[in-house]
N, C-alpha and C positions, 0 to 999 in steps of 0.2 A: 726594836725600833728600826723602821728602812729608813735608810739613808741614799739621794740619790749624788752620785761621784760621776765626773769624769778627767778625760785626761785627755789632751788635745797638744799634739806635734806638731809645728810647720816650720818647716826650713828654705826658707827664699834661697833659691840658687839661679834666679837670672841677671844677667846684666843689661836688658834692659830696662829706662829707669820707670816710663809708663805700664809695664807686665808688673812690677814693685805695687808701683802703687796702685793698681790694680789688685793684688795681694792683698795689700794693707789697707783697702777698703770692705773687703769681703770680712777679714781679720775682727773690721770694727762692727761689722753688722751683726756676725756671729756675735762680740761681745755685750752689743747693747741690749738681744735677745735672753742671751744666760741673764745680766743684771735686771731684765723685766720680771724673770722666772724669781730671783733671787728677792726681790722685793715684793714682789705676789705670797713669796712664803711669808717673810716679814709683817708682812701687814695679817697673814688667817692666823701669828704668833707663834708659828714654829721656829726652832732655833736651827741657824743657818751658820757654819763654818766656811770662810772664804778663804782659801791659800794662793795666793798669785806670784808666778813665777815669770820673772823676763831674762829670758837669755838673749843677748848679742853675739851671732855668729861672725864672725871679721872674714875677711880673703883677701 
């Protein structure tokens, strides 16, 4: 059975706070894309494994 996985890294290193949230908009478009993908499976009834990880980097 294929399984499709991935894995996705992003570490915010600026201080300005519009380049941020510039980031963190791109952040959300990539993810509402995956949950499109993730309930496209959902509904043709294949089984879908969701793991979501949040890390807080601090400075």
């Amino acid at each position: 059975m294929a399984s499709d996985s991935f894995t996705k890294k992003i570490i915010v290193k600026r201080d300005n706070e519009s380049a941020v949230l510039e980031d963190i908009s791109l952040l959300r478009q990539r993810a509402e894309k995956h949950i499109e993908l993730i309930i496209a499976k959902l509904r043709s009834g294949k089984k879908v494994i969701l793991i979501i990880t949040f890390t807080e980097y601090k400075t």
